[in-house]
C-alpha positions as CSV (number, residue, x, y, z in Angstrom):
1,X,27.9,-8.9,8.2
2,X,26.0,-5.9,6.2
3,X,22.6,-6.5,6.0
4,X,20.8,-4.2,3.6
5,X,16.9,-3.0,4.6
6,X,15.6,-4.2,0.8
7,X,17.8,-6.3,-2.1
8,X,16.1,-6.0,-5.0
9,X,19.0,-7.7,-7.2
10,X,18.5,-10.9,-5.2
11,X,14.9,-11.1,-6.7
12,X,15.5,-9.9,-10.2
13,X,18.2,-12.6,-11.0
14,X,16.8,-15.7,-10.4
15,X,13.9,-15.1,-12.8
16,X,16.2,-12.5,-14.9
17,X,16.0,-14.9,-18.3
18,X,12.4,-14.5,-18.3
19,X,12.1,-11.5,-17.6
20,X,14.2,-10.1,-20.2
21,X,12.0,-12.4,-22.6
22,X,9.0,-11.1,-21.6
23,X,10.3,-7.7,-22.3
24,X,11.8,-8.8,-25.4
25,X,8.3,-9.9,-26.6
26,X,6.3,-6.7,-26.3
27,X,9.5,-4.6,-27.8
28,X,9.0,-6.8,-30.7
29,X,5.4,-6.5,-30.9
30,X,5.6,-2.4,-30.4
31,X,2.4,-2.5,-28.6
32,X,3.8,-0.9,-25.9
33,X,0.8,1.2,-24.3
34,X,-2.2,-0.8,-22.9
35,X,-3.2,-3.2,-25.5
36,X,-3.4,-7.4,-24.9
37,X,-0.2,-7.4,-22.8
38,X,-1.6,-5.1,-20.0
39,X,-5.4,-6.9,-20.7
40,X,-3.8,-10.5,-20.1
41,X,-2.5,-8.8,-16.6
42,X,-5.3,-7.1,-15.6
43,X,-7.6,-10.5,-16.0
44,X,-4.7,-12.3,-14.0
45,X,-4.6,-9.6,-11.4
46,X,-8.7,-9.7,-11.0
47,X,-8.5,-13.3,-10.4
48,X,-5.7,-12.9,-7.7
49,X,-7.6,-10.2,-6.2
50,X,-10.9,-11.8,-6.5
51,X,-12.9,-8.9,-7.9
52,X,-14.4,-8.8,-11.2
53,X,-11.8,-6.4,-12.7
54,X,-8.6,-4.6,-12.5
55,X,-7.9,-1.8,-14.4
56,X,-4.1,-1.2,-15.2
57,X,-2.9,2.5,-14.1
58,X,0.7,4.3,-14.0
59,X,1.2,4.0,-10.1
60,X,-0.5,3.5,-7.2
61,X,-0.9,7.5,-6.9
62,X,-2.9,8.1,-9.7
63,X,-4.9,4.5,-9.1
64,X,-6.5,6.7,-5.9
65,X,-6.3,9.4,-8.2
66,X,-9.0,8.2,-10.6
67,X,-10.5,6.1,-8.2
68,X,-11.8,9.2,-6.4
69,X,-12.7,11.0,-9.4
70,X,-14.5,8.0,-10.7
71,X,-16.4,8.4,-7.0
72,X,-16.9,11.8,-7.9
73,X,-14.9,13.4,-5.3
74,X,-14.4,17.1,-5.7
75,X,-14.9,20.7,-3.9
76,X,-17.0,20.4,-0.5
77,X,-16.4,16.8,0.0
78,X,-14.5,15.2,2.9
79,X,-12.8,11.5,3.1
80,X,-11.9,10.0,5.8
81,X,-8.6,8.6,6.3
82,X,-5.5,7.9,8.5
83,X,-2.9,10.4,9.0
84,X,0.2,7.8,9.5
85,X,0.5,6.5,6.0
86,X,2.2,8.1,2.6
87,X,1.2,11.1,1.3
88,X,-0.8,9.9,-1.8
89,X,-3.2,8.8,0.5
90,X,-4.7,12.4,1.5
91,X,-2.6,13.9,-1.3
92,X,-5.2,12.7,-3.8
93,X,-7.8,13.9,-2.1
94,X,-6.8,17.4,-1.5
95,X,-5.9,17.4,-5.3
96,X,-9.3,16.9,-6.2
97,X,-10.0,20.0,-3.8
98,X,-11.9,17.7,-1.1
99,X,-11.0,17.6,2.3
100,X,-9.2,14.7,4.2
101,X,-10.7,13.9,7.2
102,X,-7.7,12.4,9.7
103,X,-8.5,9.7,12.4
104,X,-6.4,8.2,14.4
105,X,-4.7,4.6,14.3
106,X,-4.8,1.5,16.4
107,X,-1.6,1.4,18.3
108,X,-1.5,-2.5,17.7
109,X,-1.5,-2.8,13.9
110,X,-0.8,1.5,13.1
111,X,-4.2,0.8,10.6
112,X,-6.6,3.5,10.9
113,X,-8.9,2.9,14.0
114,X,-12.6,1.9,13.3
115,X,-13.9,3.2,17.0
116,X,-12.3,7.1,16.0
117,X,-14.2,7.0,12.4
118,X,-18.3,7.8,12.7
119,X,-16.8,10.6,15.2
120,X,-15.8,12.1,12.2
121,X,-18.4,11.6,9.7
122,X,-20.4,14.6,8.5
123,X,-23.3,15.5,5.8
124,X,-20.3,16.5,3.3
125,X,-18.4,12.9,4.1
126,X,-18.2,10.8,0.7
127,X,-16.0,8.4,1.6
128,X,-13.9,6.3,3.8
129,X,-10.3,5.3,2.8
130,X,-8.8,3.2,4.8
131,X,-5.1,2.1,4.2
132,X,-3.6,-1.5,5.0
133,X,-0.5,-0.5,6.4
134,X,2.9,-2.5,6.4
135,X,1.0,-5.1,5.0
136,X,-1.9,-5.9,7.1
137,X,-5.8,-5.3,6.1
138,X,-7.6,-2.7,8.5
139,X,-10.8,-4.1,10.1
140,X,-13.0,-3.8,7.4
141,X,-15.4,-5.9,9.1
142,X,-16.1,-3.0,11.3
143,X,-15.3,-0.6,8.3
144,X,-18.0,-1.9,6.1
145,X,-20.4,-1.8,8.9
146,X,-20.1,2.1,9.4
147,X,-20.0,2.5,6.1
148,X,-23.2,0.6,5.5
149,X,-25.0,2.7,8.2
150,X,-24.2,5.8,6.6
151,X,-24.7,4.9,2.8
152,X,-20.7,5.5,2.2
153,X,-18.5,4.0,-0.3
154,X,-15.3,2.3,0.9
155,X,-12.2,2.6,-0.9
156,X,-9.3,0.7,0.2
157,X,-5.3,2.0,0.0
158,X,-3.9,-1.5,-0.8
159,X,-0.7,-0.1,-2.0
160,X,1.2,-2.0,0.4
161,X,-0.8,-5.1,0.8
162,X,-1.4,-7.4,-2.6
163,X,-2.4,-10.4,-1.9
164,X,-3.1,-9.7,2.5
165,X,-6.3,-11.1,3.8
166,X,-8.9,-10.2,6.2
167,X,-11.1,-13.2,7.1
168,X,-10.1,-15.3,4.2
169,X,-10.7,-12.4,1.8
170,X,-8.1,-10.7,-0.4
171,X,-7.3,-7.3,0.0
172,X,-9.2,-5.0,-2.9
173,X,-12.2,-7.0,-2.7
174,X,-13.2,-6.1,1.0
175,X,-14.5,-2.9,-0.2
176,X,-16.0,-0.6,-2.8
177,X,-13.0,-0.6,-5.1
178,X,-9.4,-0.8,-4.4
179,X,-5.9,0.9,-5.4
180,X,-2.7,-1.2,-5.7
181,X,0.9,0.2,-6.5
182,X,3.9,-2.0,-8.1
183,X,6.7,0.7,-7.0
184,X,9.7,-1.7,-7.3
185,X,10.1,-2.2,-3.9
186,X,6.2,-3.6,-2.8
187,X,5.5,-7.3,-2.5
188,X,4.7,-7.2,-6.3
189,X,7.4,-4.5,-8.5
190,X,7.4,-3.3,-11.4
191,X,10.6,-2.0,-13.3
192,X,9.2,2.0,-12.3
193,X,6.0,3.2,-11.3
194,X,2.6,1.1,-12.0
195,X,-0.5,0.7,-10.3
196,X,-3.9,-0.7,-10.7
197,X,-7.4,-0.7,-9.1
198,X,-9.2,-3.4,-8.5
199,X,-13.3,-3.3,-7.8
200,X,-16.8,-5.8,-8.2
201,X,-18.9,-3.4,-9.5
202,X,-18.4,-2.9,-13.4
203,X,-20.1,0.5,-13.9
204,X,-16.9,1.9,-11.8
205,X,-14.2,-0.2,-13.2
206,X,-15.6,1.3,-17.0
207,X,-15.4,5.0,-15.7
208,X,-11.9,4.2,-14.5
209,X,-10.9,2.8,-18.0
210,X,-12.2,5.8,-19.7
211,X,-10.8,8.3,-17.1
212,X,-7.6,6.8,-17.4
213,X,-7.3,8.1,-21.1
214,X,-8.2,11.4,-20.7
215,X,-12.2,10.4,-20.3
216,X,-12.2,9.0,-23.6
217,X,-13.2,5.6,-24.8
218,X,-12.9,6.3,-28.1
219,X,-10.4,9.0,-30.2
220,X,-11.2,12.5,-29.7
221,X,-14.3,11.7,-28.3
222,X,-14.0,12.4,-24.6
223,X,-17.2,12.0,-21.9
224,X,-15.5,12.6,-18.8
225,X,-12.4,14.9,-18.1
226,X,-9.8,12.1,-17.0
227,X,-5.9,11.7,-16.8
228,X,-3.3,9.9,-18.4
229,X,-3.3,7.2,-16.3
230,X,-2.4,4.6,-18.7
231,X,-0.2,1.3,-17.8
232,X,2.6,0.8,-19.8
233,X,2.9,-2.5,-21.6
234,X,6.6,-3.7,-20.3
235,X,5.5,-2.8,-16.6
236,X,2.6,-5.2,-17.4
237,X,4.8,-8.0,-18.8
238,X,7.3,-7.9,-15.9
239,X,4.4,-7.9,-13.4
240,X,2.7,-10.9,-15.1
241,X,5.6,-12.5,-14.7
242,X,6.6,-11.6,-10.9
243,X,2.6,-12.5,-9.8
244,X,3.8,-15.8,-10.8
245,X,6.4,-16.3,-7.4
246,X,4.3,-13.4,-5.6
247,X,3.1,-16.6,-2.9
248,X,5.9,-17.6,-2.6
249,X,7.4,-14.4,-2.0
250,X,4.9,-13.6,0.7
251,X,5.3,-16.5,2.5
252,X,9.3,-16.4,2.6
253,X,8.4,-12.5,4.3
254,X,6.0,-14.5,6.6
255,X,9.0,-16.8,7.9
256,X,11.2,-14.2,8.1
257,X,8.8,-12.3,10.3
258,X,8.2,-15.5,12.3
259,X,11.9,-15.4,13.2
260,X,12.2,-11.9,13.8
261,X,9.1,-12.6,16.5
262,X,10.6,-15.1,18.1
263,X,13.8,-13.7,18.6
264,X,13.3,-10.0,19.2
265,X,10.5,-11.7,22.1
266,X,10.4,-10.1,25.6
267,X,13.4,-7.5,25.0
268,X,12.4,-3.6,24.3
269,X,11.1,-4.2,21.3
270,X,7.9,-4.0,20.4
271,X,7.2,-6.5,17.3
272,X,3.9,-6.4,14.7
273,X,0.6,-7.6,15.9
274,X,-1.6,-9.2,13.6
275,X,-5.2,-9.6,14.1
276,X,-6.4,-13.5,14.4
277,X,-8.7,-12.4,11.1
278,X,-5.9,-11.0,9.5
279,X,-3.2,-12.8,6.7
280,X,-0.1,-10.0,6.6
281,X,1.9,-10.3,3.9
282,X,4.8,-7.7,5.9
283,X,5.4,-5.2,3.2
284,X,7.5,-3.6,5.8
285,X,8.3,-5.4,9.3
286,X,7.8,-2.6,11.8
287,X,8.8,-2.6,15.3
288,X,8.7,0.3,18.0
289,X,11.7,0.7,20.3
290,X,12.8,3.5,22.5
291,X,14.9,6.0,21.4
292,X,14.3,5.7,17.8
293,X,16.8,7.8,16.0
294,X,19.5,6.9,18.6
295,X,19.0,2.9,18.0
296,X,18.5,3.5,13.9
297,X,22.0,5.3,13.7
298,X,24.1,2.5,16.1
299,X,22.3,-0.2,13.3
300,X,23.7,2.1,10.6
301,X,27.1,2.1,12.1
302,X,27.0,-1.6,11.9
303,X,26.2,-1.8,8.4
304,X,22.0,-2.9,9.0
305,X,19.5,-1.0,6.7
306,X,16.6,0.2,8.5
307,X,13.9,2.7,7.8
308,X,11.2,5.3,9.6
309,X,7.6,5.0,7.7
310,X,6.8,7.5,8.9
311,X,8.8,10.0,10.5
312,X,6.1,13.2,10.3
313,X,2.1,12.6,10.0
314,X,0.4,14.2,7.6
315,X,-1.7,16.4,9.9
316,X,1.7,17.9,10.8
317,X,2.6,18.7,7.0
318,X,3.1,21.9,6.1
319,X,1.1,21.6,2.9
320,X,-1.6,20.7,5.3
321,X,-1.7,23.4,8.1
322,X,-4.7,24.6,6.7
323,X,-6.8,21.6,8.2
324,X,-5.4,23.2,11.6
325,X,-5.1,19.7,12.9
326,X,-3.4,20.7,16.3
327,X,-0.5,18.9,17.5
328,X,-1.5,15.8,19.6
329,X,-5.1,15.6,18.3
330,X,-4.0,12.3,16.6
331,X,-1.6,11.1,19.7
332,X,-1.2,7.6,18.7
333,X,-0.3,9.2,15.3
334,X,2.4,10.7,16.2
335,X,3.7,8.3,18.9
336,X,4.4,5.8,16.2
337,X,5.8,8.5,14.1
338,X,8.7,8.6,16.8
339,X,9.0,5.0,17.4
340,X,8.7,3.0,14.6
341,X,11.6,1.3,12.7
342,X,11.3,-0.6,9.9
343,X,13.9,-4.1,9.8
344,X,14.5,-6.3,6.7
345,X,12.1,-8.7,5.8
346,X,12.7,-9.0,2.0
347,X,12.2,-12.7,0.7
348,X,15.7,-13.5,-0.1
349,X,17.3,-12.7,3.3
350,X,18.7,-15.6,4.9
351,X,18.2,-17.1,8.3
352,X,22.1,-15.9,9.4
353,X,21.1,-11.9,8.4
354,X,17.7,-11.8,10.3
355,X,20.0,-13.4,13.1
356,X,22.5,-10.4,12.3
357,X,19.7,-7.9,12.7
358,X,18.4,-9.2,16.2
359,X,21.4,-9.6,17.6
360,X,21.9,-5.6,16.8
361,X,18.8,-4.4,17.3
362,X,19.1,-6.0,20.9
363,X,22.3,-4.9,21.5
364,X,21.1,-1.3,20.3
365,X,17.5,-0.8,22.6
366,X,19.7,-2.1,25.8
């Protein structure tokens, strides 16, 4: 039995007819950039988030993009931030010609880890960026604390956690702001890239809507120098849509990682921790195991889909050698980034391929 790492066919068809009506009914309107179809998601995305507003943006990239230059972030600033998690994260940063600041992880949960941060913070620190890795919130208990204490701003990476919760509170509402991505294959997917920010504080969430049009609230009158940032219509239609199921979808993730737990228990592998204040909604479910590459190519050869997220921190990028971040200054870093494996945990596996997978992966770490 094959067993691909993500199926995003098995989703799509179910709710395919409405879909495909939803679509139908902006192509028939035209209003196809921003407009009510991407307001109506935005107020039903704040409410899901519980923040005050969510502003609609064209991935999760440019939602930390404009996030940070709605912060103000530019030349002689630094942000803290971990060094295992996608590029965007420090990408957007350095783009803005700040520096990232890397800390190290908790080898538990691979979030960044709260101990390693006010280490790092200096007069020219202007914020702390956390990510929510795989799925699961970062302390932020601990997060906002530090932050407090040094009068900094906390935004949170949320691209791979919609709807994960940290002491009963929804990820994007734990700190300053927030930054969301609807790649097709997160929790919540568009049909191509989308993204959207999320935040209490209204002030922000207006200098995000104008900086998402070029800095311009109205035509050709611009008071910021912005982006194009804008969220298309149809991604907002399908999204309204798929937030609909997005429970239900995170809770068929949760009982395929129960399984996965329970079965994978006491052999090699090393399964995810979550925190007892933590909700995870397993964007990815990442295990460590020995012999990485060796145990991912004997799952290939028996037709299961599995993944490495990530194989090379960022300290370690070329693009950033001029940080000279030496190798193991971030050990736990890159320890994970030679360990971890990423199984299926997609909503519509059934209980026979998660079986498949164990039964492999067993086999494989032996």
């Amino acid at each position: 039995m094959d067993v691909k790492l993500l199926d995003l066919t098995a989703q799509y068809l179910p709710i395919r007819n409405e879909i495909r009506r939803a679509i139908d009914e902006v192509c028939d309107s035209q209003a196809l950039i921003l407009g009510p179809y991407v307001e109506r998601f935005e107020k039903k995305l704040a409410e899901y988030c519980q923040t005050r507003a969510a502003i609609g943006v064209s991935s999760g990239t440019d939602a930390l993009l404009c996030s940070l230059m709605a912060m103000e972030v530019g030349p002689g600033d630094e942000v803290i931030c971990p060094s295992f998690t996608f590029f965007a994260t420090a990408g957007c940063i350095a783009r803005l010609r700040a520096t990232p600041v890397f800390v190290d992880i908790n080898p538990a949960t691979f979030n960044i880890d709260p101990e390693k941060i006010e280490a790092k913070i200096t007069p020219r620190t202007k914020a702390l960026l956390p990510v929510h890795l795989f799925g699961q919130c970062a302390d932020m208990t601990r997060i906002n604390q530090i932050a407090a204490a040094h009068n900094l701003k906390v935004l949170e990476d949320a691209a791979q956690a919609v709807g994960a919760k940290h002491k009963g509170h929804v990820a994007c509402s734990l700190g300053f702001a927030g930054c969301l991505s609807f790649y097709p294959t997160k929790n919540l997917g568009a049909f191509g890239d989308a993204g959207a920010i999320c935040t209490n504080d209204e002030a922000f969430a207006e200098r995000c809507r104008l900086l998402r049009v070029h800095g311009s609230g109205h035509q050709y009158h611009h008071q910021y120098i912005g982006g194009m940032f804008r969220l298309a219509a149809i991604q907002a239609a399908v999204l309204e849509v798929k937030l609909k199921y997005l429970n239900d979808w995170h809770e068929a993730r949760r009982r395929n990682a129960a399984l996965y737990d329970k079965l994978l228990a006491g052999s090699k592998v090393i399964t995810p921790r979550i925190e007892n204040d933590n909700w995870s909604i397993y964007n990815q479910y990442v295990v460590r195991v020995p012999n990485r590459d060796h145990v991912r190519a004997l799952l290939a050869d028996q037709g299961i889909g599995a993944a490495v997220y990530y194989p090379i921190p960022l300290h370690r990028q070329e693009c950033f050698a001029y940080l000279n971040v030496p190798e193991g200054a971030l050990p736990e870093t890159e320890r994970a980034c030679r360990e971890v494996l990423a199984l299926p945990i997609y909503p519509e596996l059934e209980e026979a391929q998660v079986r498949r997978v164990a039964e492999v992966l067993l086999e494989a770490v032996k």
